[in-house]
PyMOL commands that place a pseudoatom at each C-alpha (Angstrom):
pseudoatom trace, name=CA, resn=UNK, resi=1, chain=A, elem=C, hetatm=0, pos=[94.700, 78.896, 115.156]
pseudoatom trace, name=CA, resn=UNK, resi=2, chain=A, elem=C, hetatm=0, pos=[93.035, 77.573, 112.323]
pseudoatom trace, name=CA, resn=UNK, resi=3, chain=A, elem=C, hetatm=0, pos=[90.459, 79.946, 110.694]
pseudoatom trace, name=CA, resn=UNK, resi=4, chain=A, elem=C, hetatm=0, pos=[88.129, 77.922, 108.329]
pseudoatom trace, name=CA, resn=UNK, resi=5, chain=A, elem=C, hetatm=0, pos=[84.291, 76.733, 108.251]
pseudoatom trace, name=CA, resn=UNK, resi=6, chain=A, elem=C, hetatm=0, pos=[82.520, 73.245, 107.984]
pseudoatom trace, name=CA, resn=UNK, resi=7, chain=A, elem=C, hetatm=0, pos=[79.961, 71.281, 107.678]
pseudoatom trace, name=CA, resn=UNK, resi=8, chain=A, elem=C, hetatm=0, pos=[79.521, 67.213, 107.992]
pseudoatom trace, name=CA, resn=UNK, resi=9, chain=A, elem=C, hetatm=0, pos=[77.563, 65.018, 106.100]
pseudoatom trace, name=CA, resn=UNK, resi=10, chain=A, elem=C, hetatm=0, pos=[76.694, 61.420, 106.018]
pseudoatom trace, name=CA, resn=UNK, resi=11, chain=A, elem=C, hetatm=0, pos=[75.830, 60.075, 102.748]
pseudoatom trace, name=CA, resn=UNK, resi=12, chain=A, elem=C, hetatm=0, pos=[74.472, 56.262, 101.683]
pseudoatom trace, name=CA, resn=UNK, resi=13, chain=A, elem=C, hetatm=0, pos=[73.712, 55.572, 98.096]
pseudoatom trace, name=CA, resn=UNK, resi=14, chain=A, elem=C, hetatm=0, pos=[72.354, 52.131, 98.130]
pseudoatom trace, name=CA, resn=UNK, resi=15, chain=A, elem=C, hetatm=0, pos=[71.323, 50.252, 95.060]
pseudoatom trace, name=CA, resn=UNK, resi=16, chain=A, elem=C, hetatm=0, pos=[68.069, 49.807, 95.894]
pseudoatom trace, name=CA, resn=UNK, resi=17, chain=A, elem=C, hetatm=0, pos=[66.879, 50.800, 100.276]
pseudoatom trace, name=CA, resn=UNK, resi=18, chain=A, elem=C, hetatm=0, pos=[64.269, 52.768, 101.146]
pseudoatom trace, name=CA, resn=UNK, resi=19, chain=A, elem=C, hetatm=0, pos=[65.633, 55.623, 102.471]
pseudoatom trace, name=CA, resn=UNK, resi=20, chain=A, elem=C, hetatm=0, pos=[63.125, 55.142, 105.217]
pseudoatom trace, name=CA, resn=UNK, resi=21, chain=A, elem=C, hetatm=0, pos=[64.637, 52.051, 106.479]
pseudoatom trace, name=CA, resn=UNK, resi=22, chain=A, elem=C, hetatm=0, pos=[67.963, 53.986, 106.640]
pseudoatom trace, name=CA, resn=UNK, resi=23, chain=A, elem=C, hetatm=0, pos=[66.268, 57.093, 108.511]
pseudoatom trace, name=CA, resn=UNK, resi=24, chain=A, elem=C, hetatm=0, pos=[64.535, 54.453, 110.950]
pseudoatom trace, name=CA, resn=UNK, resi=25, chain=A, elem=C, hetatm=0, pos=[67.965, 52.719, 111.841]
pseudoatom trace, name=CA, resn=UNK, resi=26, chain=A, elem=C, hetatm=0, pos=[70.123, 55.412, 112.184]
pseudoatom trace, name=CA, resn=UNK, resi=27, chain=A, elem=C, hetatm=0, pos=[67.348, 57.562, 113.972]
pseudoatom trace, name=CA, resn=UNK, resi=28, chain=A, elem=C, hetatm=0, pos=[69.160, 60.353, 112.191]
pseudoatom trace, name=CA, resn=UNK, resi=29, chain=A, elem=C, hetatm=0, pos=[66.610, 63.013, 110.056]
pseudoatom trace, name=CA, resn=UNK, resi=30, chain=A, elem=C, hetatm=0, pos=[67.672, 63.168, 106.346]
pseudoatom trace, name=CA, resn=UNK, resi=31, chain=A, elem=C, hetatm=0, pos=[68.299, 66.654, 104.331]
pseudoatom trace, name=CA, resn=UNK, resi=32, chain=A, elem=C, hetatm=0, pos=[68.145, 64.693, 101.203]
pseudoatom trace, name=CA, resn=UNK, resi=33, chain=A, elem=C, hetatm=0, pos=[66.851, 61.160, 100.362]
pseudoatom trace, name=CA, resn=UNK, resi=34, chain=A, elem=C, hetatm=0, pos=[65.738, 59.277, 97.092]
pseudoatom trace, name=CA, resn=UNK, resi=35, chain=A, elem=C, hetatm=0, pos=[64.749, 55.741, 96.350]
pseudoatom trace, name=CA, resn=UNK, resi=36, chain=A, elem=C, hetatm=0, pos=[65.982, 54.117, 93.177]
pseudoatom trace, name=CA, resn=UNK, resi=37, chain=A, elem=C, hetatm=0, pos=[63.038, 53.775, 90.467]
pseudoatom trace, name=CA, resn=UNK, resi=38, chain=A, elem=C, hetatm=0, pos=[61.124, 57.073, 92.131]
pseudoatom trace, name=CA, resn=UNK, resi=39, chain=A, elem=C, hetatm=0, pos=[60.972, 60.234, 90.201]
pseudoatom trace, name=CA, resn=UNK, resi=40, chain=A, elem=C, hetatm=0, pos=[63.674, 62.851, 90.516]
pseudoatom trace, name=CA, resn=UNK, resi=41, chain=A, elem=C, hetatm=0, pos=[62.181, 66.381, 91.740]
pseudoatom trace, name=CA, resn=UNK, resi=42, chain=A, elem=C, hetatm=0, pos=[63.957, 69.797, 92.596]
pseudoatom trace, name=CA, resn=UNK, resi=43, chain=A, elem=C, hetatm=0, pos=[64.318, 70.499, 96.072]
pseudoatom trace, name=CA, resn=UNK, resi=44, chain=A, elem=C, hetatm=0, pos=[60.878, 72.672, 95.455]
pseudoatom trace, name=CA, resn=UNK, resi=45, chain=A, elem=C, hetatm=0, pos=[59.458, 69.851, 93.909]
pseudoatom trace, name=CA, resn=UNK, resi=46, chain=A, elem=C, hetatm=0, pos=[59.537, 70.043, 90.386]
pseudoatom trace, name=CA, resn=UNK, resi=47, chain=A, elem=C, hetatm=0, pos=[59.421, 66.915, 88.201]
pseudoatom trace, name=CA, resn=UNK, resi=48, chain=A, elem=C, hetatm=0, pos=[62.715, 66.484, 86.487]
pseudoatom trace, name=CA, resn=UNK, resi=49, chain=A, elem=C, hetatm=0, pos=[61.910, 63.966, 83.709]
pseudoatom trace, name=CA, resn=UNK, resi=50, chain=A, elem=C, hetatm=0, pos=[63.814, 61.565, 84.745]
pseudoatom trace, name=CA, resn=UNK, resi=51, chain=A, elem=C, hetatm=0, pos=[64.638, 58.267, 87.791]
pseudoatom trace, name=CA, resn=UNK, resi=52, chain=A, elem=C, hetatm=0, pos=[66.630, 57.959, 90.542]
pseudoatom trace, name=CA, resn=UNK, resi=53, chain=A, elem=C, hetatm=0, pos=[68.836, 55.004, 89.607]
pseudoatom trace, name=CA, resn=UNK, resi=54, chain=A, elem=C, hetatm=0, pos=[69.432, 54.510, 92.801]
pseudoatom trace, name=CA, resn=UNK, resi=55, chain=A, elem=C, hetatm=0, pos=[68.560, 54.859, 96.317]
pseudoatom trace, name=CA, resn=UNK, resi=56, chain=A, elem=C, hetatm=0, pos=[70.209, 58.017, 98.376]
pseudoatom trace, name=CA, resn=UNK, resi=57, chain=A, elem=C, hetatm=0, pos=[69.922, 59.286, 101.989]
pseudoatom trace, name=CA, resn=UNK, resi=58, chain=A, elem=C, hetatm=0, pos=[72.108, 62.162, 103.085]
pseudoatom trace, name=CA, resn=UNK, resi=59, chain=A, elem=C, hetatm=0, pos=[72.011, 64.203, 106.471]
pseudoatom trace, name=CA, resn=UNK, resi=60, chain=A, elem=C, hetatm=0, pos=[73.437, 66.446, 108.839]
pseudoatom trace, name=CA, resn=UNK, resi=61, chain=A, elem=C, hetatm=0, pos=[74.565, 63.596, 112.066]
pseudoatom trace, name=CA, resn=UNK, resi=62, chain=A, elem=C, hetatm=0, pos=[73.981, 66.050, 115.081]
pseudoatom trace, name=CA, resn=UNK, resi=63, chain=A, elem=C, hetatm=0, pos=[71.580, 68.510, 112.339]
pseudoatom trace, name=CA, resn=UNK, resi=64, chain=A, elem=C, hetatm=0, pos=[73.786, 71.432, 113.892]
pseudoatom trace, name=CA, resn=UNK, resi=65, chain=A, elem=C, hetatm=0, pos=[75.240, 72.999, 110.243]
pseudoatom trace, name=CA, resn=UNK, resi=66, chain=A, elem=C, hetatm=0, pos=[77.978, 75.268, 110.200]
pseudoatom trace, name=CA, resn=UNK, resi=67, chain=A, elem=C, hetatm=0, pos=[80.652, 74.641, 112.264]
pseudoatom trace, name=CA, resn=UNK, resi=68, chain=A, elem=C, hetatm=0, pos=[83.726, 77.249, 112.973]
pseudoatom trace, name=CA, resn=UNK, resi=69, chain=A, elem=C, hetatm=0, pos=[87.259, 75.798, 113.386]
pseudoatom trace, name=CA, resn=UNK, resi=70, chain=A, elem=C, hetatm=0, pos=[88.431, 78.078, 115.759]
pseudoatom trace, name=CA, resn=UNK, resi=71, chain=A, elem=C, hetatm=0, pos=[85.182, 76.654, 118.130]
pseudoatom trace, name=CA, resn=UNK, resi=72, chain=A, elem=C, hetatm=0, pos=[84.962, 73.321, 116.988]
pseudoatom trace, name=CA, resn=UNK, resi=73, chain=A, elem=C, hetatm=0, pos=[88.309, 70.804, 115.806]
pseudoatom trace, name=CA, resn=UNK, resi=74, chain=A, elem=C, hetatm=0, pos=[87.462, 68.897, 112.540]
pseudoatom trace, name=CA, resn=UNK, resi=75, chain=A, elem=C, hetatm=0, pos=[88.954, 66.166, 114.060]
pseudoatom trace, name=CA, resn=UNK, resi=76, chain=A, elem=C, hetatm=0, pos=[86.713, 66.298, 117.129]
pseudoatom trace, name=CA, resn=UNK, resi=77, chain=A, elem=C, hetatm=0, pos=[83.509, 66.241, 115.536]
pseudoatom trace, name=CA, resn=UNK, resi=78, chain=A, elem=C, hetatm=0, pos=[84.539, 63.262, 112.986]
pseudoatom trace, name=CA, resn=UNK, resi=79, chain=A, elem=C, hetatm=0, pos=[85.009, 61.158, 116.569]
pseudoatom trace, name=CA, resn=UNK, resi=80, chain=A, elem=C, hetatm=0, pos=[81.903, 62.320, 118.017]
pseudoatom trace, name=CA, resn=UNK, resi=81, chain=A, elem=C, hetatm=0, pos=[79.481, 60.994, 114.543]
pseudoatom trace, name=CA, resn=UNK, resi=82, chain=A, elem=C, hetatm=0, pos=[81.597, 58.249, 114.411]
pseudoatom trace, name=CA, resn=UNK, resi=83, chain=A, elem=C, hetatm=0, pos=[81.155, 57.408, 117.964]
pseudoatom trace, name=CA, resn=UNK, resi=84, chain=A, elem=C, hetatm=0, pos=[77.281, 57.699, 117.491]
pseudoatom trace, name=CA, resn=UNK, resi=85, chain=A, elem=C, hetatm=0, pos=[77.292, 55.454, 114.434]
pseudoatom trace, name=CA, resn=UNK, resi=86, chain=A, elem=C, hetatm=0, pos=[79.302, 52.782, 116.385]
pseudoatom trace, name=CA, resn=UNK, resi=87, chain=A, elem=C, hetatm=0, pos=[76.275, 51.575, 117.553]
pseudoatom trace, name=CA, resn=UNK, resi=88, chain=A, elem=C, hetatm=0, pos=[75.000, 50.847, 114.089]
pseudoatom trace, name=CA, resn=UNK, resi=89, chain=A, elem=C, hetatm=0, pos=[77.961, 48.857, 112.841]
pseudoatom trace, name=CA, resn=UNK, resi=90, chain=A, elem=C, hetatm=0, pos=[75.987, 45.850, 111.773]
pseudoatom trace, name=CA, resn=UNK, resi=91, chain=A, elem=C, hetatm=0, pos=[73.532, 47.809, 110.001]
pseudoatom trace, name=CA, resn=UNK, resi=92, chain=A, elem=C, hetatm=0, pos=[76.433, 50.166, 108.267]
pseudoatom trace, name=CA, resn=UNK, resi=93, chain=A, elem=C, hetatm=0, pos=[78.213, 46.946, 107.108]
pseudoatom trace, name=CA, resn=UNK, resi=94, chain=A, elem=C, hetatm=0, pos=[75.015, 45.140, 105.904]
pseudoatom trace, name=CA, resn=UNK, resi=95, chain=A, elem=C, hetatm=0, pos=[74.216, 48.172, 103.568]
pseudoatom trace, name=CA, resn=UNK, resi=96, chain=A, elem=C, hetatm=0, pos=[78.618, 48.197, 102.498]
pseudoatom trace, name=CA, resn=UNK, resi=97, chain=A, elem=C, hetatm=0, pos=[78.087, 44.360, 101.645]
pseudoatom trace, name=CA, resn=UNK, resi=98, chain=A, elem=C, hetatm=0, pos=[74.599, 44.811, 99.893]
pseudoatom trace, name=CA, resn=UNK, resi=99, chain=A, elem=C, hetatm=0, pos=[76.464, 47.353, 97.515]
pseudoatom trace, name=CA, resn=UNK, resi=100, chain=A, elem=C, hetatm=0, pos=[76.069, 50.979, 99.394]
pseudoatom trace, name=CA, resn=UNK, resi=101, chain=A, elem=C, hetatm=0, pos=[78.677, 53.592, 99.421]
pseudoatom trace, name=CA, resn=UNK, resi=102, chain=A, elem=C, hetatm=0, pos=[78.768, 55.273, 102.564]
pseudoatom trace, name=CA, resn=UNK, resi=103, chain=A, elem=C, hetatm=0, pos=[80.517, 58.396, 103.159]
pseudoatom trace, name=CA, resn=UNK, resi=104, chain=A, elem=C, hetatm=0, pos=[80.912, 60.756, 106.096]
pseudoatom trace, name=CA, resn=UNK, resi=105, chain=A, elem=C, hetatm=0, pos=[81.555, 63.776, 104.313]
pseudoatom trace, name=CA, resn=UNK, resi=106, chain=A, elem=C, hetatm=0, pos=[83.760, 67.299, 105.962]
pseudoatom trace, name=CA, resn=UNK, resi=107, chain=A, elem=C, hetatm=0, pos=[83.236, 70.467, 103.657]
pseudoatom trace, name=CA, resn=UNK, resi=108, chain=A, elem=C, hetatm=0, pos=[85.362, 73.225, 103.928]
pseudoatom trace, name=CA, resn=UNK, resi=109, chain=A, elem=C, hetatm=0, pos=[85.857, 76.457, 103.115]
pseudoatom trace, name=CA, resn=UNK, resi=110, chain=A, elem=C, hetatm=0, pos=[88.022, 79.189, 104.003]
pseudoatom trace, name=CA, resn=UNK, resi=111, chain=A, elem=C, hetatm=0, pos=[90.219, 81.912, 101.757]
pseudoatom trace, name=CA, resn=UNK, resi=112, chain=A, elem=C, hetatm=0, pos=[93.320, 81.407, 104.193]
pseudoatom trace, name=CA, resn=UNK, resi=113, chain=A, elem=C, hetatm=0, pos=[95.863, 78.093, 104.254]
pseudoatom trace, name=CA, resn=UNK, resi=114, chain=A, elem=C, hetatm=0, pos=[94.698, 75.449, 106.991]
pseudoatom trace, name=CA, resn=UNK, resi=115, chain=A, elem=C, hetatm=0, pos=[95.297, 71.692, 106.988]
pseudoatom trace, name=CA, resn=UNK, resi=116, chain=A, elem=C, hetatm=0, pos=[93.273, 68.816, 108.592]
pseudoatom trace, name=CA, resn=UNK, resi=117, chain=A, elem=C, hetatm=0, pos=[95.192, 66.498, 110.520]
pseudoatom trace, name=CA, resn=UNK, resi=118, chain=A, elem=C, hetatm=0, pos=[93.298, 62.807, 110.369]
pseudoatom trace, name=CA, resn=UNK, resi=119, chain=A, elem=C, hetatm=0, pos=[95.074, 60.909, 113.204]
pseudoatom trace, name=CA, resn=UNK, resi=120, chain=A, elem=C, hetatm=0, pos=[95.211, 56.578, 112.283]
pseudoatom trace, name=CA, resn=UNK, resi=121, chain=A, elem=C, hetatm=0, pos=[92.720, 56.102, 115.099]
pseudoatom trace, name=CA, resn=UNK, resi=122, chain=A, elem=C, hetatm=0, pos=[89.799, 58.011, 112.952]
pseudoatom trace, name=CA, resn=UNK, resi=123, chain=A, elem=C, hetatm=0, pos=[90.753, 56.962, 109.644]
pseudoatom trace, name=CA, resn=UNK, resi=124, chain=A, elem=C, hetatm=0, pos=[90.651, 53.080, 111.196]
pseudoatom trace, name=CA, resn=UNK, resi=125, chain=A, elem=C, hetatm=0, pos=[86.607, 54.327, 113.270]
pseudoatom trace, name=CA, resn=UNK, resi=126, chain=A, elem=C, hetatm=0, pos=[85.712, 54.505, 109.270]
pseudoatom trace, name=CA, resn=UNK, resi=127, chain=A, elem=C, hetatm=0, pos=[87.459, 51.432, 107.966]
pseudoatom trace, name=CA, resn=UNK, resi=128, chain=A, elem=C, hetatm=0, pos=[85.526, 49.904, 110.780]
pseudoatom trace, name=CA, resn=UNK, resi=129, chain=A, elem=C, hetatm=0, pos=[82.318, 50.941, 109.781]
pseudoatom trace, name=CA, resn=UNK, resi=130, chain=A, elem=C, hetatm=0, pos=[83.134, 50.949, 106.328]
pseudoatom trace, name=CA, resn=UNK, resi=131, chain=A, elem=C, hetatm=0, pos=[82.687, 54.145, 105.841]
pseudoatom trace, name=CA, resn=UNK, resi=132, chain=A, elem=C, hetatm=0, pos=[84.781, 56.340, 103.196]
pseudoatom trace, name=CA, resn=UNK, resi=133, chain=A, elem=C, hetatm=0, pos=[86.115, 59.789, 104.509]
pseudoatom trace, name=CA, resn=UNK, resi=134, chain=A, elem=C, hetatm=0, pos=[85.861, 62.745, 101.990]
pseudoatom trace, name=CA, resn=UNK, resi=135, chain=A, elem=C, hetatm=0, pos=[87.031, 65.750, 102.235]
pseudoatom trace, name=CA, resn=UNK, resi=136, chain=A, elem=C, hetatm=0, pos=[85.547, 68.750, 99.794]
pseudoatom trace, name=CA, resn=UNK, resi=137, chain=A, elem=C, hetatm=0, pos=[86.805, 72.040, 99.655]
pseudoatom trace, name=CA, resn=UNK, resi=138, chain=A, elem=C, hetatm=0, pos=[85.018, 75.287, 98.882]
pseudoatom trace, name=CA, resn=UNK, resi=139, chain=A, elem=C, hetatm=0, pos=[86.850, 78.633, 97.747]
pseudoatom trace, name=CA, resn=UNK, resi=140, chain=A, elem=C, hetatm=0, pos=[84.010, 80.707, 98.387]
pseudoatom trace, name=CA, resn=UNK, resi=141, chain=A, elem=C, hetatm=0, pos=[81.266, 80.470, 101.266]
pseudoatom trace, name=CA, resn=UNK, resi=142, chain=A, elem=C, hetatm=0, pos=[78.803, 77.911, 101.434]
pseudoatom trace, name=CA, resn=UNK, resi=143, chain=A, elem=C, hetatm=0, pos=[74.718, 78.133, 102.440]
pseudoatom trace, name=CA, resn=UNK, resi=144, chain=A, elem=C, hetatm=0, pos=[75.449, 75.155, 105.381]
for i in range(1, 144): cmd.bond("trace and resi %d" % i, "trace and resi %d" % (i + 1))
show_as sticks, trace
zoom trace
């Protein structure tokens, strides 16, 4: 059994989108959005002196967190978000063709050996939708 946490995220950074537009299509509520030219803040809003130079919308697909292997299969989950963004394949590829990078993003972390397995079926859902896969590790526990 594998022993490991995670968390998935889907990320556009789009050259110039309201992130509202993308929060309106998707019907998906972001963590984290920015529109290019706006000022950059902290996350408790303090001014940072500088731009976003470009627009970026990133969220939690099903807003659930933290995930635990031995409950929930990486593999699983990746089908079930790309499953619900099937629907928005026009939309996804307009924002790919208008510049965007889109990624649908598993973090892990665990202090024990595990592996992902990423059958051709999923890695083809993202080619699809043009959407990259990305997979970041953590050593050390993350605040999901």
């Amino acid at each position: 059994m594998q022993n490991f946490s995670f968390a998935i995220a889907l990320r556009v950074w789009h050259p110039n989108i309201d992130p509202a537009v993308v929060t309106a299509r998707l019907g998906i509520t972001p963590k984290h959005q920015g529109k290019a030219g706006d000022r950059r803040v902290t996350p408790k809003g303090r001014p940072l002196g500088s731009v976003h130079a470009e627009s970026y919308w990133s969220a939690d697909p099903f807003d659930r967190g933290e995930y635990q292997a031995h409950e929930d299969a990486v593999e699983d989950v990746l089908f079930d978000v790309l499953g619900a963004l099937a629907q928005h394949k026009t939309f996804l590829l307009l924002l790919a063709e208008q510049g965007a990078r889109l990624h649908l993003q598993v973090s892990t972390h665990s202090n024990r050996n595990y592996a992902l397995e990423l059958p051709p079926a999923l890695l083809l859902q993202c080619a699809e939708l043009g959407i990259t896969l990305v997979h970041d590790t953590y050593p050390y526990p993350q605040n999901w």
